[in-house]
N, C-alpha and C positions, 0 to 999 in steps of 0.2 A: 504494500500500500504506500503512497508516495505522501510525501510530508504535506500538510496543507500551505505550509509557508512559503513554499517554490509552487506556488500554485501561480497563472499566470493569467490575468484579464485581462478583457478587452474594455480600456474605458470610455468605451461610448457612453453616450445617455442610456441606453436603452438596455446595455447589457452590464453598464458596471454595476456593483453591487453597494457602491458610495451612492447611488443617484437614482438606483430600484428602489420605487415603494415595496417596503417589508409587508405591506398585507398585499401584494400584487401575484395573482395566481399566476401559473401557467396557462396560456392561450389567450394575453392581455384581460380576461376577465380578474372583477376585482370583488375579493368576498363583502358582505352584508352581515358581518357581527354576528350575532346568536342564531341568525336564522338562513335560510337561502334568501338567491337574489332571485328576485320578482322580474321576467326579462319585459311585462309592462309597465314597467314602473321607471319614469322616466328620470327621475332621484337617482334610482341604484346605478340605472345603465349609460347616463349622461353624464362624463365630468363638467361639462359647462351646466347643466340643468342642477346638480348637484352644489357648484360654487354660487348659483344665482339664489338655490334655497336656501345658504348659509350667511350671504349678502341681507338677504330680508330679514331671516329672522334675528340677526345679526341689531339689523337699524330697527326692527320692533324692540324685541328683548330686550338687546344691552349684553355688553360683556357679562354676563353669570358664568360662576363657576363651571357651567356645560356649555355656555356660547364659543365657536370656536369663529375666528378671524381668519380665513385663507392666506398664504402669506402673500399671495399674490397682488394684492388690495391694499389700496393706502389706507394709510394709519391714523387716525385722528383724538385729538385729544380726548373731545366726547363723543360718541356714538350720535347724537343729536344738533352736532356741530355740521356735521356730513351735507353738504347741498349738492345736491344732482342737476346738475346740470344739466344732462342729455335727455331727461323728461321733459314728455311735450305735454301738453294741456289737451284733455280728451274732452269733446265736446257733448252735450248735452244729448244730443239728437241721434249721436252715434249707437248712444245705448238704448236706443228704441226700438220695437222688432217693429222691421216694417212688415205691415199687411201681405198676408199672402191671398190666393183663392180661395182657402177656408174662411177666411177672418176677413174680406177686403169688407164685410158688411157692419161689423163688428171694429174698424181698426181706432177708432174714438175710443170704446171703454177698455183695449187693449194698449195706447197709448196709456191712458188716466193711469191704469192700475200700474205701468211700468213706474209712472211717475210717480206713484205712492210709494213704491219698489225704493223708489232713490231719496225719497223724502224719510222714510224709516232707517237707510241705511245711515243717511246725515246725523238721522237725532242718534242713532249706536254710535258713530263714530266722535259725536259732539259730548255724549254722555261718559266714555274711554278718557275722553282728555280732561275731561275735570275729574277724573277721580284716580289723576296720575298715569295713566297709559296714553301708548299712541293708538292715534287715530284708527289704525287698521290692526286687526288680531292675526298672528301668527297660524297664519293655517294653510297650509300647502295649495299650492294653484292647483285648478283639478277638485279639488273638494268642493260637494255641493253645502249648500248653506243655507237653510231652511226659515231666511229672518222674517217669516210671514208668520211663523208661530213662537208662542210667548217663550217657554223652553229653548229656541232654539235662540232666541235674542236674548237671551240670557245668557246662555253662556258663550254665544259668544262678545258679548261685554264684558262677561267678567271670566274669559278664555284662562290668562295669565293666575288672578288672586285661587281659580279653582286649582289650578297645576298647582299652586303654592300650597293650598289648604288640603289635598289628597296626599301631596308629598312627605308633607310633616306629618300627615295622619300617619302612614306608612310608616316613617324612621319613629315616630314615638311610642306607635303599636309594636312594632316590633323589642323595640328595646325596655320600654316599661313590663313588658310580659315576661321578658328574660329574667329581670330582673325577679318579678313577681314570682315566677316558677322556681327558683334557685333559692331563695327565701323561705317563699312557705314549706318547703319540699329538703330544707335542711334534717340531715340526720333520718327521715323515713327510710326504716330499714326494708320494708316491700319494692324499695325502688331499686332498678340495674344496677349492682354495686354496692346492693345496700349503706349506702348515704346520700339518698337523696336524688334530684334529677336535674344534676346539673352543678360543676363546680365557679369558681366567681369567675374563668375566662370563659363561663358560657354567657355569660352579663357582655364579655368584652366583645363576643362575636354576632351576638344579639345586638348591640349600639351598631357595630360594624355593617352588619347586612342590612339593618333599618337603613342605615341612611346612603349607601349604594341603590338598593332598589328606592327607595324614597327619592334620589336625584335620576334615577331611570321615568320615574313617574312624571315627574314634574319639569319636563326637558321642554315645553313651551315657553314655562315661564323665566330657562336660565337655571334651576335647579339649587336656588340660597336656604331653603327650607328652615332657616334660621333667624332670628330677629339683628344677634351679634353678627353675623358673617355679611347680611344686606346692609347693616349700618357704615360695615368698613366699606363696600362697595360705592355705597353711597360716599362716601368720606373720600374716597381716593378717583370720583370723576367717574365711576365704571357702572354709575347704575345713576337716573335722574332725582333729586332728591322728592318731586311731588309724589314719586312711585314708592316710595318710602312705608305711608301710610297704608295702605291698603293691603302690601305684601306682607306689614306686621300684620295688622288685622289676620288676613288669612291663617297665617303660619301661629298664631295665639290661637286660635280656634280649634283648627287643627289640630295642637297639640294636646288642648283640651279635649276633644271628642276621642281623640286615642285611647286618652287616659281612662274618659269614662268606658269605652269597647271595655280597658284590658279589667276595669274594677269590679263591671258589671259580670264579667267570666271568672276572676277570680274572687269574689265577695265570700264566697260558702270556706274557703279557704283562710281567706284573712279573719271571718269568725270564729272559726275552730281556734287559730292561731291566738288571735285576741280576745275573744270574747263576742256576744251579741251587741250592739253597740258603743262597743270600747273600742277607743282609735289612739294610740299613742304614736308619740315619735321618741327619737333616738335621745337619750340614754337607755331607754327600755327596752329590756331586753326581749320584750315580744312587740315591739314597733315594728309596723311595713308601712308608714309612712316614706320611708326610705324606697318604697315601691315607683313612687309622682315624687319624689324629691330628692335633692343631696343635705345631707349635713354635714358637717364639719365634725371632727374627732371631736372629745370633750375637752382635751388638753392643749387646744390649739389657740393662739391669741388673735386677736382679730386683725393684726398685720398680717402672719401667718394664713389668714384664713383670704384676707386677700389675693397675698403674692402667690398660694395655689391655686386662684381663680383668676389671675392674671398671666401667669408663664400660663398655662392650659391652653386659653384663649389666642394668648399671642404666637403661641407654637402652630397649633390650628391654622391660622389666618397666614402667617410666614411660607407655610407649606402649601396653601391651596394657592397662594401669589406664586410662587415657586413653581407649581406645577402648572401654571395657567399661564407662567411666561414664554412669546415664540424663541423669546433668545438663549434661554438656558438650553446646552446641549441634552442635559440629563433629564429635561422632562419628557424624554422619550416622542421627540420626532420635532421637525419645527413650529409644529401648530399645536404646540402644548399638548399634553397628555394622551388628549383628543378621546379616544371611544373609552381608554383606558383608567379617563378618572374617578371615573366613580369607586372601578378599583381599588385607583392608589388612595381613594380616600377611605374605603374598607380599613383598611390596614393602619392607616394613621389613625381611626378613631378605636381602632384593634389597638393600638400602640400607646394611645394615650390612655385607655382605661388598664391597662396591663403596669403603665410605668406609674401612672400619676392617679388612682384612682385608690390610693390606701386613705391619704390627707385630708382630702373632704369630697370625696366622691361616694357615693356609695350604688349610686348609678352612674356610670360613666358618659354621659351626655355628649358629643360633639359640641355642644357649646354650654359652657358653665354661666355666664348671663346674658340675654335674660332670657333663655329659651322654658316656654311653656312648662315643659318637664320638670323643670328647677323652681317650681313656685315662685 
């Protein structure tokens, strides 16, 4: 077998292996992540149709932790900075169906109702921007859009806060139940292993897969599912600050409703544990208040109790800018992390409940404040 080191390329574009996209199959096809490629689907099988989807939802969204920037495309300070220039102004009339032979007797009250068509999409589009979004919702061209019924004007107005508010439902369900299962289920000798179902890195893997799949969910709205993580975005120019409000709202809510799923499944549990009506938290030794909340050790001073809620946070946020830069070699390609992040944030939130979750974690949160989960 020959050494791979005397191996010898051709450095074309097209066959060095410096300049091959690493997801790029054999026979110029290029794979579709978890699932196959759809050869209708004009996303999977178009790199232009693919950069123009990433361009829009790109100047909808905003840089979020899942928006990715092409590196092809200039750069700009804000996402909302960006003026296009090469739009033309589509005329009024254009969007009218003119009369055919079925309709030439009919083309007045098919006119009117077109116009009503545009007069309801104004007031969606007018109603988006006062309550912090842009005008237009992130939704693949090609998709029909039903804004003649109340349900479907609904959401698509509030497209983005719903992403946000299923998102965090997901990473809080997931990780408050881990919690909740490992807790109540301490020391039960009928469980695998007789002690229990689940030791504290199943907390750590529980926060972990919550908020991967939770940024899988909420990939319209940017995927911050956080109150602390959208604040810095907002802070550093990468998110507008009117959008601010709203995507708290959502992601508070969210976190709340999780909470309530995972108390209302395990309620008969935390009564065995505590009692009918009896709810303590931590110094007690039969507290799951610790289930919806972190507290701090008992021994811990309130400086203390700080600077582990601040290195936490700031480690977090360093690593997701880190992984969301096109310039860092190490974030694994030049468009930042790209399909990968959700991943890499698997493991960091694996990493942070493993290193830093003795101090005052007792659920290991992706963000220590002020997220839902943390009272």
């Amino acid at each position: 077998m020959s050494d791979s080191s005397n191996t010898q390329y051709d450095h074309s574009p097209q066959t060095s292996p410096t300049s091959r996209d690493w997801a790029q199959k054999s026979g110029g096809e290029y794979g579709s992540g978890p699932g196959l490629t759809d050869p209708n689907d004009s996303i999977q099988t178009s790199d232009e149709a693919y950069r123009h989807h990433l361009e829009k939802q790109r100047k909808t969204v905003g840089d979020g932790p899942t928006a990715r920037r092409p590196s092809h495309l200039p750069e700009f300070e804000h996402h909302e900075h960006a003026q296009n220039s090469t739009s033309h102004p589509t005329h009024e009339t254009e969007l009218y169906q003119l009369p055919t032979a079925g309709t030439a007797d009919d083309g007045h009250s098919t006119k009117s109702k077109t116009k009503a068509q545009l007069d309801h999409h104004s007031t969606i589009s007018t109603l988006r921007t006062k309550i912090g979004l842009e005008p237009e919702a992130p939704i693949l061209d090609g998709h029909d859009v039903h804004e003649d019924l109340a349900w479907s004007s609904i959401r698509t107005m509030l497209r983005e806060p719903f992403a946000e508010f299923f998102g965090t439902f997901i990473m809080v369900l997931f990780g408050d139940a881990s919690v909740a299962q490992v807790l109540l289920s301490a020391g039960q000798t009928s469980a695998p292993g007789g002690n229990g179902f689940g030791p504290y890195q199943s907390i750590s893997w529980g926060w972990g897969l919550g908020v991967m799949l939770g940024i899988y969910v909420a990939g319209d709205s940017g995927g911050f599912l956080n109150p602390a993580i959208t604040f810095c975005f907002c802070l550093y120019r990468k998110l507008p600050w009117r959008r601010f409000p709203i995507y708290f709202l959502a992601q508070f809510l969210g976190g709340f409703c999780a909470s309530g799923v995972v108390y209302a499944n395990y309620i008969n549990g935390i009564n065995q544990l505590e009692g009918h009506g009896i709810r303590t938290v931590p110094p007690s030794k039969t507290a799951t208040a610790g289930i919806f909340c972190t507290y701090p050790q008992a021994f811990l001073t309130k400086a203390s109790q700080f600077f582990s809620e601040f290195i936490a946070s700031a480690i977090l946020m360093f690593v997701i800018f880190a992984l969301k830069d096109d310039s860092n070699p190490g974030a694994m390609g030049k468009s930042g992390a790209g399909q990968l992040f959700p991943l890499a944030l698997l493991f960091l939130i694996f990493g942070l409940g493993a290193c830093f979750g003795y101090v005052a974690f007792t659920s290991p949160s992706p963000s220590p404040p002020p997220s839902p989960s943390h009272c």
